[in-house]
Structures are given as structure tokens and as C-alpha cells.
C-alpha positions, 0 to 999 in steps of 0.5 A, spaced: 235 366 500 240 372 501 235 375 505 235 369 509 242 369 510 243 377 511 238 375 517 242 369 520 248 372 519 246 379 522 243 375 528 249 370 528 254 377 529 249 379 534 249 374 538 256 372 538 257 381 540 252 381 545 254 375 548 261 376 549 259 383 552 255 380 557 259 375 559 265 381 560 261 386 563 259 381 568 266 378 570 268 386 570 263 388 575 263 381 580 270 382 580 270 389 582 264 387 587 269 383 591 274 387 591 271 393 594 268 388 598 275 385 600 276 392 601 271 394 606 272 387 610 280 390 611 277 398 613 272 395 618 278 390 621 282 395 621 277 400 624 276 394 630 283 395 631 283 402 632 276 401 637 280 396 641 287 400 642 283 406 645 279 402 649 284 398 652 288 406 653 281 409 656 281 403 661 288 404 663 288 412 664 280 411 668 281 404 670 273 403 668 270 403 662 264 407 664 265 414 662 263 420 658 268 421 654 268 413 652 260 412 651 261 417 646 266 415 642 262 408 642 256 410 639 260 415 634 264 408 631 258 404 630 255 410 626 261 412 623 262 404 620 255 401 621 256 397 626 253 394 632 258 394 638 257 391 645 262 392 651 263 386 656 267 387 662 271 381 665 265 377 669 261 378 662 257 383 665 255 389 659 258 395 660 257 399 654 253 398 648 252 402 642 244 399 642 240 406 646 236 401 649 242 398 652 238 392 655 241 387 651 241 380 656 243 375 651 249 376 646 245 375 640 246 378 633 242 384 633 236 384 627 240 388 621 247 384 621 248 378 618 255 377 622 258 378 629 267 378 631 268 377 638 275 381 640 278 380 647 281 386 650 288 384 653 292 389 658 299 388 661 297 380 659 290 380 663 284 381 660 279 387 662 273 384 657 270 383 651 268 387 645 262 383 642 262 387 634 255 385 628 256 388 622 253 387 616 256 383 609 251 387 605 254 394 603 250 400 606 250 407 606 255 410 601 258 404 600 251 401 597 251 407 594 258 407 590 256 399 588 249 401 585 253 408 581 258 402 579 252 398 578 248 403 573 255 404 570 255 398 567 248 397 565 249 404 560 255 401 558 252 395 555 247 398 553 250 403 549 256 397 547 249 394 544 246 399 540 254 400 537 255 392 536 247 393 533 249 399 528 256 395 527 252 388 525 248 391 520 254 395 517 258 389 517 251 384 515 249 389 509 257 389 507 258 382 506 251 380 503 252 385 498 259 382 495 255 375 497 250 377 492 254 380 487 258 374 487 251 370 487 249 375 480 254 373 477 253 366 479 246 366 476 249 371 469 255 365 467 249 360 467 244 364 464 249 368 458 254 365 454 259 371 455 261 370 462 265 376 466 271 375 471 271 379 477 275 384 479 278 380 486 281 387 488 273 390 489 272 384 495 274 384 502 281 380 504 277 374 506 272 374 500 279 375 495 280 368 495 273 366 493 273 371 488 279 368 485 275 360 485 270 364 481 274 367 476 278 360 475 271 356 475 269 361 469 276 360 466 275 352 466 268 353 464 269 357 458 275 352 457 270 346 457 265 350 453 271 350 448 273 344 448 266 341 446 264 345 441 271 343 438 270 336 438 263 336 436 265 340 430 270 335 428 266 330 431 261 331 425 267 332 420 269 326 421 262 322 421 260 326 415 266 325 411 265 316 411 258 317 411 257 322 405 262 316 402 257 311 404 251 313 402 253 316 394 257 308 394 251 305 395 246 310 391 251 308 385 250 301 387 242 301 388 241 305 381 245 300 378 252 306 376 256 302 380 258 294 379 258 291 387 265 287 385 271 286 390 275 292 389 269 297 389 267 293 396 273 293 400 272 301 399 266 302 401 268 296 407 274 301 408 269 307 410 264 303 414 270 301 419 272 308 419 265 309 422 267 302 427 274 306 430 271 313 431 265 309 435 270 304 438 274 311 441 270 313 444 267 308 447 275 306 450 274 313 452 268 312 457 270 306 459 277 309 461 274 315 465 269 310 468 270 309 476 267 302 476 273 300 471 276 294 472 283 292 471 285 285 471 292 285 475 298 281 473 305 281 475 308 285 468 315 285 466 317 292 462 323 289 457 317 283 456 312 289 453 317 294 451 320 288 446 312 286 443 311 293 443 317 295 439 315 288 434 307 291 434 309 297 431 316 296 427 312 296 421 308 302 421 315 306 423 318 302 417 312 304 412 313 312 414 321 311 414 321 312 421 327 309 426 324 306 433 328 304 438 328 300 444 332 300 450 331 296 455 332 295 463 337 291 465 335 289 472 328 287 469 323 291 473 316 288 474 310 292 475 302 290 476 298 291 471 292 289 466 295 288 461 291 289 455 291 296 459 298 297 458 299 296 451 294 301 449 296 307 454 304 306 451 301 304 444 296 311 444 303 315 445 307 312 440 300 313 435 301 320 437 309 320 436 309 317 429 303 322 428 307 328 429 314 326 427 317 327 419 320 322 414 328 319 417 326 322 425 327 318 430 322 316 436 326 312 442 323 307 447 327 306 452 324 302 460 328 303 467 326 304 474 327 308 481 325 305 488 318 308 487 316 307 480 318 302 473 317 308 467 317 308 460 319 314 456 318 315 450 322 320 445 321 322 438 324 328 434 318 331 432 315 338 431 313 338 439 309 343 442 309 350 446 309 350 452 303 353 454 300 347 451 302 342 455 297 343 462 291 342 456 295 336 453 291 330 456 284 335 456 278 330 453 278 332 446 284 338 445 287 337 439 293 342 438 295 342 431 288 343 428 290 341 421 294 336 422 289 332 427 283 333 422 287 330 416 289 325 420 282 323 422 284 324 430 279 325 435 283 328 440 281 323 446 287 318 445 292 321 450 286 323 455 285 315 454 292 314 456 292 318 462 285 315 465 289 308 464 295 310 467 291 313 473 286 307 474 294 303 475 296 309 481 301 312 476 302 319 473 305 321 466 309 327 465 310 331 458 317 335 456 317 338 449 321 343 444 317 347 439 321 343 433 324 339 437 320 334 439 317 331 445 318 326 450 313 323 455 314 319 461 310 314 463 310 312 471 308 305 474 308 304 481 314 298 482 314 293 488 306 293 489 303 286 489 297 284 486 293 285 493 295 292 494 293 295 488 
């Protein structure tokens, strides 16, 4: 596969190179062809001109154009410029003509030229005759030959332009590949090895820097995940084994006739069974919440209304651990669309999770208002917070910050990430500010004025 793709790069380059080549070199040489053709075309005028004044002076000084002196200098500038000259007088008989055989009876172009000017010949406002000149559009002599110098110039040009490029292409090709294939390696190492090395992004090119930094964040993420799950599974078999392990001694005792099944010793072992029905219904709630086919029965909410029946739901066990709730309500009586089911357990999740980490005579208020964009519920308690650095893996499936704590109280890490999928599904976000040994407080945003339709 990287040779395939050594080869199409490698090709990819070379034909971009020489492309762009050609098409410069031919544009460079048509370009200086029809400027030395421009300039050719005013040297011959100009050379037309200088012919006609002396011929009109030779005329004046003999009164004839048939002399010695005149024929020569005739002949001497058509071969000097390549041109076909033929002199008519003012009854258009031929005079002179730079053709020896000078019989020419018709005022044809002659074989070899290709176009043909005709130039009066005007003296003292009277015309004395006509000058008949051919010449040939196509460069000849040393003309032809600048342009075929030009011409093999070029040619070399390319050529050794084309060798450069191909040198230059391989060079490039192999020095690419070889930062591809080192990044493929180690591609390959992550998912063969458990230990996964980082890449130094310095070693790569500025363009292959950033590619280099996706890698390391994908392996940082990677062994974070990697983490996350033998954490949970670890606690997962702790938290089955415990209830479990209960099960089945309760029930050996009864089947070997240890224990009498009365009603005390069967509410126990009932108690354990539904322990194993919670963990089991969590992460269901947590597949069904990550799902994208969830579906939300919308209703129009009023936030006071479900902060008061949240505020009743939980008054008891904040009671029974004397810790203080309190709610505060908006005034305006905001309204949001939501499932309300859903919305009960994201803001109950928090307040488990707030009652979890908050001491004896703490407090944890609930207050709701709103913004032009948003109804919020925030949540505050006095508990033991957190670091900082733990708040980005706060709603990680299966994070659990306080290991000990979390293991006592048979959490399994998935309820806030519950909460955030819910809160997601309704187009809201939550948002987490904590103290270390001050407390934490959680900001729950649902979108307000959006109807039922919208959502």
C-alpha cells in the first residue's frame, strides 16, 4: 500500500512539474517567436523605405531608373533582406527586377514567397512608378537560424528542467513516504502492543505536524478509553460479585436447611436481588440515552413546576443524611420543550451526585432562571468538589473520580454521562464549575422559546 502510494505520488508530482514546464516553455518560446517576427516585419518595412527614398533620389539625379549603379544596388537589397523586388515605371511596364531572368510578364508572386506589398513611387506629387516587393513570412537565412538556436535552447532546457524535477520528485516522494510510513508503523504498533508510543511532531515536516499531533491526541484518547474500561469492568465485577456472593450463601443456607426463609431473612435477600435489578437497569438507562434513534416525548415544561416536584421528590433523603435542599424559582416562569420523564432524571442524576459527595449539615441549592437563549437549572452544593483537571473527564462514560467513595456507595460512574447524552438529545449543554473542598456547581441549559415542532 505505500508503494502504491510512493508510486502515485511520485507520478502525481511529475506530471504536475513537467506540465507546468511545458506549458511555460511553450508560452516563453511563442511568445519570443512573434516578437522576432514583429521585429523582422519592421526591419523589412523599414528596409522598403530606405529602397524607395533611393530610388525616387536616383530617379531625380538621372531622370530614369535604368542605370548601372541603380540595377546593382537593386539586386544587392533583395539579397541582403530576402526579398523578391520588381520596378515598374509610370505606364507599368517593368524596368527593373531583382529576378536575373527578368522576363517576368505578369505581376504574380514568385515561388518562395508567400506575401507581396506594393509601393508607389511619388515625386514632387507625381508618380514615377511602382515598386512590386515578395517576401517570405517564414524566417530564413540567419534569421531562421537565430530561431532554430532559440528553438534547441528550449529543448535542452526542458530536458535538463525535467531530469531536475525527476531527481526532485523521487527526493520528495521517498521523504514524504517515509514520514507516511512511520506514522503507518505506528499505526500498526498501537493496535498490535499495549504500550503505545507518542510521536515526536518536531521530527515531521510543517505540513505533517498537525497529523502528528491528531496521532498523539488519538493515542492519548485511546489509552484513556483503554483506562476508563478496565475501570469500570473492574468495578463492574465488584459491584456484581458483592450481591451476588450474598445470593448465593443466603440461598445454600436455605437449601441445606441453615436458615428459616421468614420474612426478615427474605426482605435481605430481596434487598440484594434488587441491587443487581438497579446496576442492570443503569446501564440499560445508559445505552438507551447514548442511542441515536432515542426518542424524547416533547411537551411544553414549566421549570418552577419541576423544580418544586424535584424539590418534594428528594426533600426526604436530604432529610435522612441532615442535609439542607433548596429551591429557588424564576420569577417570570420560564418554559422549555422537553420529555419529561428525561428531564426529571437528568436534573435527579445531578442531585444523587450532589447528595453523594456532600457531608452532614451542607447545603445543596437549586435554583431555575433563564437568558434570551436558554431556561437553566443550577445546581449548587457544599461538598468536597473536585480538581480541575477532573472536570473534561466528568461525564466520561464509566469515570469515577473518588475511587473509594464511589466503590462504597456502589456507584458506577455512568450517571452524569446519562445526564449529559439526555441533555444533548434535548439541544442543550451542561456546564461544571468546582472548588477542591468547597463544592461544585452544575449548570444545566435547555433551549427556551423553541416549540414543540422545532425540536
Amino acid at each position: 500500500m505505500i508503494k502504491r502510494f510512493r508510486t502515485r505520488l511520485f507520478i502525481t508530482l511529475m506530471f504536475v512539474a513537467l506540465f507546468a514546464i511545458f506549458i511555460t516553455s511553450y508560452f516563453i518560446f511563442n511568445r519570443v517567436e512573434h516578437q522576432f517576427d514583429d521585429y523582422l516585419a519592421e526591419e523589412r518595412l523599414e528596409q522598403i523605405e530606405a529602397i524607395e527614398q533611393t530610388l525616387i533620389e536616383n530617379y531625380n539625379e538621372s531622370g530614369s531608373f535604368q542605370t548601372n549603379q541603380l540595377r546593382s544596388f537593386f539586386h544587392q537589397q533583395a539579397m541582403n533582406h530576402q526579398l523578391e523586388l520588381h520596378l515598374y515605371d509610370e505606364s507599368g511596364e517593368l524596368v527593373l527586377s531583382s529576378d536575373h531572368g527578368g522576363h517576368m510578364m505578369q505581376r504574380d508572386t514568385p515561388s518562395g514567397f508567400d506575401e507581396s506589398m506594393t509601393v508607389p513611387l511619388i515625386n514632387q506629387n507625381e508618380t514615377i512608378g511602382e515598386l512590386d516587393v515578395y517576401y517570405s513570412t517564414e524566417a530564413v537565412g540567419s534569421a531562421y537560424a537565430f530561431i532554430e538556436d532559440i528553438r534547441t535552447q528550449a529543448i535542452w532546457a526542458v530536458l535538463l528542467t525535467s531530469m531536475a524535477v525527476l531527481f526532485l520528485s523521487v527526493f520528495m516522494s521517498e521523504h514524504l513516504i517515509r514520514k507516511v510510513k512511520q506514522m503507518a508503523e505506528a499505526i500498526h504498533h498501537m493496535k498490535r502492543s499495549k504500550v503505545i508510543e507518542s510521536l515526536d511532531p518536531n521530527e515531521f515536516d510543517q505540513e505533517m505536524k498537525p497529523l502528528a499531533e491528531a496521532y498523539n491526541d488519538l493515542q492519548k484518547a485511546l489509552q484513556e478509553e483503554d483506562r476508563l474500561r478496565k475501570q469500570f469492568t473492574a468495578d463492574l465485577a465488584h459491584e456484581l460479585r458483592t450481591p451476588l456472593s450474598s445470593l448465593r450463601s443466603q440461598i445454600e443456607a436455605y437449601r441445606d436447611g441453615i436458615w428459616e426463609p421468614n420474612e426478615e431473612r427474605l426482605k435481605g435477600t430481596h434487598n440484594e436481588l434488587m441491587r443487581l435489578v438497579r446496576l442492570v437497569n443503569d446501564l440499560e438507562k445508559l445505552i438507551v440515552s447514548e442511542s441515536p434513534q432515542l426518542e424524547l416525548n416533547d411537551e411544553t415544561l414549566s421549570a418552577n413546576t419541576l423544580l418544586q416536584q424535584l424539590i418534594e421528590q428528594f426533600q426526604y433523603m436530604f432529610r435522612e443524611k441532615n442535609v439542607g435542599l433548596h429551591g429557588t424559582s424564576d420569577p417570570t416562569s420560564p418554559t422549555f420543550v422537553g420529555d419529561r420523564d428525561k428531564v426529571i432524571q437528568i436534573i435527579s442524576n445531578i442531585l444523587n451526585n450532589a447528595l453523594t459527595h456532600t457531608s452532614i449539615n451542607d447545603n445543596v441549592y437549586v435554583k431555575v432562571s433563564h437568558s434570551d437563549e436558554w431556561v437553566k437549572f443550577i445546581i449548587q452544593d457544599e461538598g468536597s468538589g473536585m480538581d480541575e483537571e477532573q472536570i473534561p473527564y466528568l461525564f466520561e462514560r464509566f469515570y469515577r473520580g473518588d475511587q473509594s467513595r464511589n466503590r462504597k456507595s456502589g456507584g458506577l460512574g455512568i450517571g452524569l454521562s446519562i445526564a449529559k447524552a439526555l441533555i444533548v438529545a434535548h439541544g442543550g449543554k451542561i456546564d461544571v464549575k468546582s472548588t477542591k473542598a468547597e463544592g461544585t456547581t452544575v449548570t444545566v441549559y435547555f433551549p427556551f422559546n423553541k416549540t414543540i415542532a422545532q425540536q
